[in-house]
Every structure is written in C-alpha cells, then in structure tokens.
C-alpha positions, 0 to 999 in steps of 0.5 A: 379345471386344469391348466397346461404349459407349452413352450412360446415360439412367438415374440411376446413380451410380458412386461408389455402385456402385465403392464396393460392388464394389470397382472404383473410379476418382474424382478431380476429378468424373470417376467410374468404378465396375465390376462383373465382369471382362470380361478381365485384361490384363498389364502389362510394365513393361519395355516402358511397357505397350505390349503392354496398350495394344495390347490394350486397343485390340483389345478397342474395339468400338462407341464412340459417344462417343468421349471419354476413359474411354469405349470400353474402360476398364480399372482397374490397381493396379501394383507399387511395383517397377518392375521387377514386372508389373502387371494391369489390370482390364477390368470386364464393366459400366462405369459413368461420370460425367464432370466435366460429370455426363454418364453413360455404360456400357461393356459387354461385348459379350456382356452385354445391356443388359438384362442389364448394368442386372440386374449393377448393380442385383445389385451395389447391392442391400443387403448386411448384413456383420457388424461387426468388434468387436476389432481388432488393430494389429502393426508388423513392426518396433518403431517405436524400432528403425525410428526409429533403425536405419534411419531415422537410418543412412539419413540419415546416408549421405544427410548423407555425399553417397551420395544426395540423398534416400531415401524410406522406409515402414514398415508396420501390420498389422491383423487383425479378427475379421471380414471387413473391411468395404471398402465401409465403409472406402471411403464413410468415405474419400470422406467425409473426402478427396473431394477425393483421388483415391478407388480401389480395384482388387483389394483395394488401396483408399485415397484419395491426394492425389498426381496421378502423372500424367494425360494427355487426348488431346495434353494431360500433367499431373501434381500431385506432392507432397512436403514435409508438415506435421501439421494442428491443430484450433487455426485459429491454429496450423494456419496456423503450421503451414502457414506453417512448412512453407511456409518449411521449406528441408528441405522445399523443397528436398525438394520441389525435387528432386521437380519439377526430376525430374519436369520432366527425366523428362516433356520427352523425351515433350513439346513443352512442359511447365512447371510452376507457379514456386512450390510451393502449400500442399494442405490434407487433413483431416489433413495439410498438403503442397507441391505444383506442379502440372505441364501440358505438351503431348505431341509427337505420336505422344502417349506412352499414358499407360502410357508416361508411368507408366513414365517417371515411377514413382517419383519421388523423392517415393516412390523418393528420388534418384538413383533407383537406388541410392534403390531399391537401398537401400529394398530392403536396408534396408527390411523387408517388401515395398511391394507396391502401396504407393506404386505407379501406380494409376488407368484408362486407355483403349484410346485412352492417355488416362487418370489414375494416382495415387501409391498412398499412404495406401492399404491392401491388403485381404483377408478380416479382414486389411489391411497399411497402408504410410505414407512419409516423405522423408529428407534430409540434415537429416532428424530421425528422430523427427520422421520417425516422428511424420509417418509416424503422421499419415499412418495416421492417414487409413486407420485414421479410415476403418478403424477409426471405427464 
C-alpha cells in the first residue's frame, strides 16, 4: 500500500471535516482533517518510533508537493507512560490546509479520486444525534482526600528534598444517558480556544495550549508552560491576577525547572537552541499560563520528530524532576491510569516533519462515557488547596465544551 498526494482545487475545509470524523489535527492555521484508516502503525517508545518512522516512509508514493504534512501523514495520541506503546493513525483520505490557506489531499492509492471526494462528502453530510439530557459527573477519589492524602504527603517529601517537583492529576468520570456527541464537544472546543492546538484521534479529544514539540525540515521548536493562574470577568482583577502570576517565585521557579529541562534534554539533537530570556503570560478563555517559547536548529542527520517526542515526554511540566523518581511516584501514589492524559498528541510525516502537543485539557471518549484528567505541578511550597482550586479550573475547559448546550 501507498499513498499519494495531489493538490486540492475544491473548497473543502478540514477543520469541519476532522470535526465530524474525529480525525483531527489544528494549531497555528495548519489543519489536517481524516476519514478512514488506510493503516495503523505501531509506536515503540523505546526505539523513539524509529521502526514507524521507517514505515510511514515506505508507504510514500507519489508527493507532488513536497512540503510538510504532505505525502504520508499520519495522527497519533501516545501514552502518558512512556515506557506503553503508541499507535498512529494513517487515514485513508487526508485533507489539509497550510498557514497560507493552500489545500492539499493524501489519498490512498486504492482510493479514486472520484471515490476519495464520495468519503468526504459521506463524512460532511449531516447527522441527527439525539441529546443527552442527564449527566453524571464521579470522582474516583473525594476531592478532600486528593487534597490532603496526596496531594499535601507529596508536597511534604518534595519540602524534604526527595524531589524538585511532582506533577499530580486527578480524574472525573462522566456518564450520560446518551452517546456523547464529540462533534459537538470538538466545535465547542474550537469555538473557545482556537488559538489551542485543537485534536482528536481515537476518541481522545481536547484543545491543549502547550506545544511539546514541533520540527520542520532542520528547524525544532517547542512552547512549553508551566505556572497557572485563574482568569476574572473583572478586567482589573484578571490583570492582577496575571501580574500576580508573573511575579509568583512558586511559579517561576516552577516554570524554571521546566525550561532549564527542556533546554538539557533538546541540545543533544541541535546545533543551536535558545529559548526566549523571560517567560511570557499566555492568556486562555479560562486560565493565565508562563510560557517560553524554544527554537533551535537540528544538526544533521535531523532527529524525526518522534525522536524528538521521545527525548522530551514528559517534561517536568507533566512528569516533575528528577524524572524518574517523579514518575516512579504518580504511579504509586496516583489512583487510576493517565492513559493518554498528559501524553504527545499530534501528525508526523513520512519525511519526520511534524507538530505534538502535551495532552492535557483533554478527554477520552467512548459511547456515553468520558474520563476527564486535570494536573496541577507541586513544589515545596505548594498550598494544597490552592492546588485542587486550579485543578477545578482546568476542567472547567472540557466540561464548558461537554456539557454547555
């Protein structure tokens, strides 16, 4: 099987076309949208993806673009755990809209054009789903008992110098009384944080603001975040607030540990890398974050962008530091499995170009049921209930686009 590129003459749009199929890929104008599945193609974390990667180049056929996210693209969604396999996604029709508006289709090479054009207009075609009308919401562990049984325990080694930082998660469990609508809960999510990186893949869906890593051609670059403040409808107040977290040593020094990481754990594969000298406010509908953005250049042979995933997931916005005694305690101590919460989500071509996000303010979905994950990073001087108070704003961003009519 191969698959072939060709240039897109027709007005399509990919975003509506992810959103009804569930194959979805949009950050920064560039919009990959998916029907079918021409092949899955397993990730071995171990070996970086190095056996996908080599895969996803045999399936290249005819490219007469050439360009990033032509080709042979392919959608994945990987694991929290580092050490757990992943999947990617090849769909059987791709469609794709660059930063420049330029429309392009990957098709399988046993698909007609013809016939590739009846898949996407089968996938647009209107669908009636009834409504949900009753909902509820379980949380695995009574929030107090997150609060003060791991949350303050955690802080207290950390303040005993066990570790620097441990990022911990707790979950929400929703069940309706009919299939959820994801189409809905993915235009909702756009709608509200277009500005996110926008995905779904499996029926893991979210809208996350943190870049892990992007590479194009010789060119690496990454947005993380870490430190995070509520927002106000009061426009004097929520620029206290993102003063106040602007000048917050917790979350500086937070977020400092982040970037000094990330810088460490990128040289190896780079000529050059620098990050900006201070980090920035980013503003969300419902959250204030520190963020740095990162850019170097690859030394050559470039590093494929899954190489690059598997040399920085997961930073110590998402795992804590040192690394792996972080991670050796959110699985002790944290009940329940991450699954992809928190994992690299994003496309990669067969040429190692690509885009993963952190996958956080995220869900995974199936049938009339979704598990919700939200995060917070502790530190020695953490206030644990000032942790659970942002983990509640943090669901606030899948359950407005879950549960809002």
């Amino acid at each position: 099987m191969q698959m072939r590129c060709e240039r897109l003459d027709r007005d399509l749009d990919p975003l509506a076309l992810g959103i009804a199929t569930g194959l979805l890929w949009s950050r920064s104008g560039l919009v990959i949208g998916g029907v079918g599945e021409a092949a899955r193609i397993a990730v071995d974390r171990p070996d970086n993806g190095s056996a996908a990667q080599h895969q996803l180049r045999a399936l290249l056929g005819n490219d007469e673009l050439e360009r990033p996210a032509s080709g042979v693209v392919a959608l994945g969604a990987l694991p929290f755990d580092p050490s757990e396999p992943g999947e990617l996604v090849v769909p059987r029709v791709t469609v794709v809209r660059d930063a420049q508006r330029r429309r392009w289709m990957i098709v399988d090479d046993d698909v007609s054009t013809a016939e590739a054009h009846d898949l996407i207009d089968d996938a647009l075609a209107p669908q009636s789903m009834p409504q949900a009308t009753k909902w509820e919401v379980e949380s695995p562990i009574a929030p107090e008992a997150w609060r003060d049984d791991i949350v303050a325990t955690v802080r207290d080694r950390i303040a005993g110098g066990e570790f620097r930082k441990v990022v911990l998660a707790r979950e929400l469990l929703v069940t309706a009384d009919q299939p959820i609508d994801t189409a809905a809960v993915l235009r909702r999510l756009y709608q509200s944080f277009a500005t996110a990186a926008v995905f779904a893949v499996d029926g893991f869906l979210g809208a996350s603001p943190e870049l892990l890593v992007g590479r194009v051609d010789d060119v690496v670059h990454a947005h993380p975040l870490a430190g995070t403040a509520p927002r106000s409808a009061d426009p004097a107040e929520d620029g206290r607030l993102s003063a106040g977290l602007a000048a917050s040593a917790k979350n500086r020094i937070e977020h400092g540990i982040t970037i000094d990481w990330l810088l460490d754990n990128l040289l190896p594969y780079c000529s050059y890398v620098d990050a900006e000298p201070e980090p920035s406010i980013v503003t969300l509908a419902n959250l204030h974050h520190l963020g740095t953005r990162v850019e170097g250049r690859l030394s050559a042979p470039a590093a494929s962008i899954l190489d690059l995933v598997g040399a920085l997931h997961p930073t110590p916005a998402l795992g804590g530091d040192p690394q792996d005694g972080a991670l050796a305690i959110i699985d002790t101590i944290e009940p329940g499995d991450r699954g992809r919460y928190g994992g690299p989500v994003g496309w990669v071509d067969a040429s190692g170009n690509g885009e993963f996000a952190v996958g956080i303010r995220s869900g995974t979905f199936d049938g009339a049921t979704a598990s919700v994950w939200a995060g917070v990073g502790v530190v020695g001087d953490s206030d644990p209930e000032a942790e659970l108070a942002e983990t509640r704003t943090k669901f606030q961003a899948m359950f407005g686009a879950l549960l809002r009519p």
